[in-house]
C-alpha atoms as a printed R data frame, in Angstrom:
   type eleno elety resid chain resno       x       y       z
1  ATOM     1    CA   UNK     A     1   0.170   7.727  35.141
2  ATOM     2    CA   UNK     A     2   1.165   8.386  31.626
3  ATOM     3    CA   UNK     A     3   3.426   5.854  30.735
4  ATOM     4    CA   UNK     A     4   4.569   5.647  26.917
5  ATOM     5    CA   UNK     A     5   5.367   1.485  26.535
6  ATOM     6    CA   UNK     A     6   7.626   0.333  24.533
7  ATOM     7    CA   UNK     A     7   5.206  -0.492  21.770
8  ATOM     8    CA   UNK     A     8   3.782   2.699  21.613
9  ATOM     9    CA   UNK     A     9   7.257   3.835  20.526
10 ATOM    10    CA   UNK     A    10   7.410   1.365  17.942
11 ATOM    11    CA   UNK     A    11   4.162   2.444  16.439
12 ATOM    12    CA   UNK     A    12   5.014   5.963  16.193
13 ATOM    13    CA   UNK     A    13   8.451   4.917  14.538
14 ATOM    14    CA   UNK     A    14   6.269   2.769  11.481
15 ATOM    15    CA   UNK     A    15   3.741   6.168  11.386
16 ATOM    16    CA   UNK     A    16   6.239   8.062  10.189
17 ATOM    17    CA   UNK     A    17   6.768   6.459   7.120
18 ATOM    18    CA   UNK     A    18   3.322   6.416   6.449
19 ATOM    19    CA   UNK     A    19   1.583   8.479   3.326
20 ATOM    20    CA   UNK     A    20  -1.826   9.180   5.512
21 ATOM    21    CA   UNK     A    21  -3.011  10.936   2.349
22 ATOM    22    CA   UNK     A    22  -3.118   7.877   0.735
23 ATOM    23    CA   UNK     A    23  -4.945   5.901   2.986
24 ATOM    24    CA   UNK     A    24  -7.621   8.816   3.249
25 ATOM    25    CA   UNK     A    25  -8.048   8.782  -0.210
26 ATOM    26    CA   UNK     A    26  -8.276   4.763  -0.387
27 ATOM    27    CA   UNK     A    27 -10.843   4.908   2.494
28 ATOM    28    CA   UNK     A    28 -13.048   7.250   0.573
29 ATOM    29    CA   UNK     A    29 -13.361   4.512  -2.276
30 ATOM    30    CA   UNK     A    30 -16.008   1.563  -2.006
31 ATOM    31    CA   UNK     A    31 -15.038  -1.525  -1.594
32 ATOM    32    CA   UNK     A    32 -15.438  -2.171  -5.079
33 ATOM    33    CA   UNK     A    33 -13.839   0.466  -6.140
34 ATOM    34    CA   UNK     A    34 -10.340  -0.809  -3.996
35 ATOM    35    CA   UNK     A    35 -10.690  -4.497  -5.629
36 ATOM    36    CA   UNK     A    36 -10.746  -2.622  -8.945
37 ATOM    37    CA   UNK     A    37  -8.131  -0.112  -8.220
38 ATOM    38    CA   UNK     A    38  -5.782  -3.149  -6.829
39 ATOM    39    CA   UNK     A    39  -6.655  -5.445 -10.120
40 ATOM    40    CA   UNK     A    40  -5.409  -2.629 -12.057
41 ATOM    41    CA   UNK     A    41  -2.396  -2.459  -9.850
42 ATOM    42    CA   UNK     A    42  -1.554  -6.271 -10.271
43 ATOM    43    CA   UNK     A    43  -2.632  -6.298 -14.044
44 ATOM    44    CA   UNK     A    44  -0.019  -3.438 -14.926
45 ATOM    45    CA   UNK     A    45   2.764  -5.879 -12.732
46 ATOM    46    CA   UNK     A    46   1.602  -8.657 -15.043
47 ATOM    47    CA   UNK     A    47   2.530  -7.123 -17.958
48 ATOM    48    CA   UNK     A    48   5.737  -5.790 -16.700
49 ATOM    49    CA   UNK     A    49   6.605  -8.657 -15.778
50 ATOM    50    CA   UNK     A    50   5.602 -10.555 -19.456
51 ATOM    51    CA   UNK     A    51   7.926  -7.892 -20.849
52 ATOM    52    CA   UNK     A    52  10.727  -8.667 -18.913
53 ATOM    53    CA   UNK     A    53  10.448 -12.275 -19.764
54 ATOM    54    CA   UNK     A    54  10.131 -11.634 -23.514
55 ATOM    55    CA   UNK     A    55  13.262  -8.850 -23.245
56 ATOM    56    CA   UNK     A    56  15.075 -11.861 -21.381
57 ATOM    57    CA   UNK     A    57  14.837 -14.203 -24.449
């Protein structure tokens, strides 16, 4: 039989809302290279979020 369950359904729902480009091209990188790439990424939130406190004041 080829039975499609319920969470099969649900998967396929979440897939389309994902970018698989974007996990292709994160999978290509080394590990080191995503830790580096993701303290970039929380660096640059950092600041934003210094600038919003100092814009606050």
């Amino acid at each position: 039989m080829n039975e499609i369950s319920s969470i099969d359904l649900i998967i396929e729902e979440y897939k389309k809302g994902v970018d698989r480009t974007l996990l292709e091209e994160n999978l290509k990188l080394s590990y080191t290279e995503r830790v580096e790439k993701l303290q970039k990424l929380l660096n640059a939130f950092e600041e934003l979020k210094n600038a919003k406190r100092l814009n606050s004041i």
